[in-house]
C-alpha positions in Angstrom: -18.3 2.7 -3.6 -20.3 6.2 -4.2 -19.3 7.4 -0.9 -15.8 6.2 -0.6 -16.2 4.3 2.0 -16.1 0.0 2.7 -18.7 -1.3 4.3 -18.3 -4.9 5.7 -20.4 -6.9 8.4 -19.5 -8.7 11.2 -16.5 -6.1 12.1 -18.1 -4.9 15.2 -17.8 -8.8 16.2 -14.0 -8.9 15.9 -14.0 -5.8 17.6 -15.4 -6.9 20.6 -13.4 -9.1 21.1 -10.1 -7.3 20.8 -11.4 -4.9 23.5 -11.2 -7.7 26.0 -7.7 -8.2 24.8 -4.5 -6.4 26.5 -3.4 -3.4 24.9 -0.4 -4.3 23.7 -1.6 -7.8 22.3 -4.4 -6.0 20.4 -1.3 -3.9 18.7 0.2 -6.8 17.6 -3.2 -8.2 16.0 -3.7 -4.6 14.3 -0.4 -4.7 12.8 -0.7 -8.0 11.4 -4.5 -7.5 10.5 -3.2 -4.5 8.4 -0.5 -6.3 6.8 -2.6 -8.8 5.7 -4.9 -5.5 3.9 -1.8 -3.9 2.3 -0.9 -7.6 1.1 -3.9 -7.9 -0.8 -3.4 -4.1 -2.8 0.7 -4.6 -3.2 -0.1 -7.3 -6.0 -2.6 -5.2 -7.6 -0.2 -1.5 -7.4 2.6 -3.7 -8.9 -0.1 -4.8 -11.8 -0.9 -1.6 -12.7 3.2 0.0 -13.5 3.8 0.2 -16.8 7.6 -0.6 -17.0 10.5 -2.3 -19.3 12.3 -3.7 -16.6 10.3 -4.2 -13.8 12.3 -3.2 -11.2 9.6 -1.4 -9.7 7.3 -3.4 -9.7 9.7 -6.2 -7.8 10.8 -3.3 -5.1 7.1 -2.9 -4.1 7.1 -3.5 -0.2 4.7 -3.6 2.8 5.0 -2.8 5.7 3.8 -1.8 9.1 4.3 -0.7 13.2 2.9 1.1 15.5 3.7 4.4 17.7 1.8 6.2 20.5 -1.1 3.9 20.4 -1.5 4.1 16.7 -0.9 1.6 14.4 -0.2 1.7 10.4 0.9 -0.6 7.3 1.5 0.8 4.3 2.7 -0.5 0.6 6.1 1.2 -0.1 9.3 1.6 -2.6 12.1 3.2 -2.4 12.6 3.2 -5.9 13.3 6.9 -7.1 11.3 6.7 -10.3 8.1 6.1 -8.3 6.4 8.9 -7.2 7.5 10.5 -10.6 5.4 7.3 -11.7 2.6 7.9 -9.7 2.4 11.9 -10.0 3.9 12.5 -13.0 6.5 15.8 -13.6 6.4 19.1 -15.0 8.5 20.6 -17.2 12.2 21.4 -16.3 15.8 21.9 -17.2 18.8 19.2 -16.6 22.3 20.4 -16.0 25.1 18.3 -16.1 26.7 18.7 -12.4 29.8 17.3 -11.5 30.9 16.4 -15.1 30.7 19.1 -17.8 28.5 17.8 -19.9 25.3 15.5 -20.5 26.2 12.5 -22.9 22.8 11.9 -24.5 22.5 9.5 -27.7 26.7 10.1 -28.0 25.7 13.9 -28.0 26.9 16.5 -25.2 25.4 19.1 -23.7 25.2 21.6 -20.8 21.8 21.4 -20.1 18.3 20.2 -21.9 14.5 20.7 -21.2 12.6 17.8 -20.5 8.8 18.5 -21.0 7.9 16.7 -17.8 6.0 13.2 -18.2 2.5 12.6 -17.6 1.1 10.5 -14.2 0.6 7.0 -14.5 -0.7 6.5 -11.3 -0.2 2.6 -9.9 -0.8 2.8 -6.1 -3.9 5.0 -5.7 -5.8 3.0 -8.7 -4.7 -0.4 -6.4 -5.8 0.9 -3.2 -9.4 2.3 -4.5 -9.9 -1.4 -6.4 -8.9 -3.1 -3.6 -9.9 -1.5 -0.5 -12.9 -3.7 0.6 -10.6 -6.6 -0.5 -8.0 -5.4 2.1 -10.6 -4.5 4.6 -11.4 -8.2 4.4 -8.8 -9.8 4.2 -7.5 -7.5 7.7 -10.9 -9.0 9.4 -10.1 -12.8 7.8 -6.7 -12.2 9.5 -7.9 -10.9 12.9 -10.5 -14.3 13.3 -7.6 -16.7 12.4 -5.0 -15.0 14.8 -7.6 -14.9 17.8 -8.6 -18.0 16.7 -5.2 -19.4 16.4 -3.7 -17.8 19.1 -5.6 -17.1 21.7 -8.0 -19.4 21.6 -11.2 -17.6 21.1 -13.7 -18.8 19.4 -14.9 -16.7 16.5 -16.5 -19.4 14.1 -19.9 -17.6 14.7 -18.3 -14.4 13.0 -18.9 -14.0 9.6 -17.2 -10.6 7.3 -19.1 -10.1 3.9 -19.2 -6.9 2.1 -22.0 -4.7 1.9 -23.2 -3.2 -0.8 
C-alpha cells in the first residue's frame, strides 16, 4: 500500500458489535482476533530466514495478552541469532572470556575481529506482505467467535480489502 496503511470494509460492522459486548469479553475476542493476524505473518517471517538448520525458523512463536485495557499479539523468538538476523551487526572484536583462548578451525587465539554481518531482515518483510492478510484474517476471526459464541448473527458482514 502507498500509504502504509490496510484498508478493509465491513470492519466498522464487527465493531459495532463488539461495543455492545462487556468489556472484558471484547478483550478476549481482541486477543484471539489478533492471534489469528500474527498467525497468518509467522508462516511467512519463518519463509523468509535464510538458515542451514532451521532452528529459527521452527522457534518462531505468537503470541498475545492484554494489560490496562490494551491488548497486543505479536510473532516472537527467543532465539539469540535473531535480531542479529533481522538487523544485521557491525564490526567488532571477540575475546575469549572464561577460557584463555578462542579454538577456531583447531587454531587459538585471544581475540579476532569479526567484520559484522549484513541484515537479512525476515519479520518486517513478513509483516509488510502480510498485513492486510492478518487484518483479515483478525476480522474472519472476530465474525466466527461472535458467531460461534455468542450467538450473534453476523452473516450480513462481509471484510474485503480495499484497494
Amino acid at each position: 500500500m502507498a500509504d502504509g496503511l490496510v484498508h478493509v470494509k465491513g470492519l466498522d460492522e464487527l465493531q459495532r458489535f463488539l461495543d455492545k459486548l462487556p468489556a472484558k469479553l471484547e478483550q478476549n475476542v481482541m486477543r484471539g482476533a489478533l492471534r489469528a493476524g500474527a498467525n497468518v505473518i509467522k508462516p511467512v517471517a519463518a519463509a523468509n530466514i535464510h538458515s542451514v538448520s532451521g532452528e529459527t525458523a521452527r522457534s518462531l512463536k505468537v503470541r498475545s495478552g492484554a494489560r490496562g485495557g490494551r491488548v497486543t499479539a505479536s510473532v516472537y523468538t527467543r532465539h539469540f541469532v535473531a535480531p542479529f538476523l533481522e538487523w544485521g551487526t557491525k564490526p567488532h572484536t571477540i575475546k575469549a572470556t572464561n577460557r584463555k583462548a578462542l579454538a577456531i578451525g583447531g587454531a587459538y587465539f585471544e581475540s579476532v575481529e569479526h567484520p559484522g554481518a549484513r541484515p537479512h531482515p525476515f519479520l518486517r518483510p513478513a509483516m509488510d506482505t502480510q498485513a492486510q492478510a492478518a487484518v483479515l484474517a483478525a476480522g474472519e476471526y472476530v465474525k466466527q467467535r461472535l458467531a460461534t459464541k455468542e450467538g450473534i448473527d453476523t452473516a450480513g458482514i462481509t471484510l474485503e480489502a480495499e484497494e
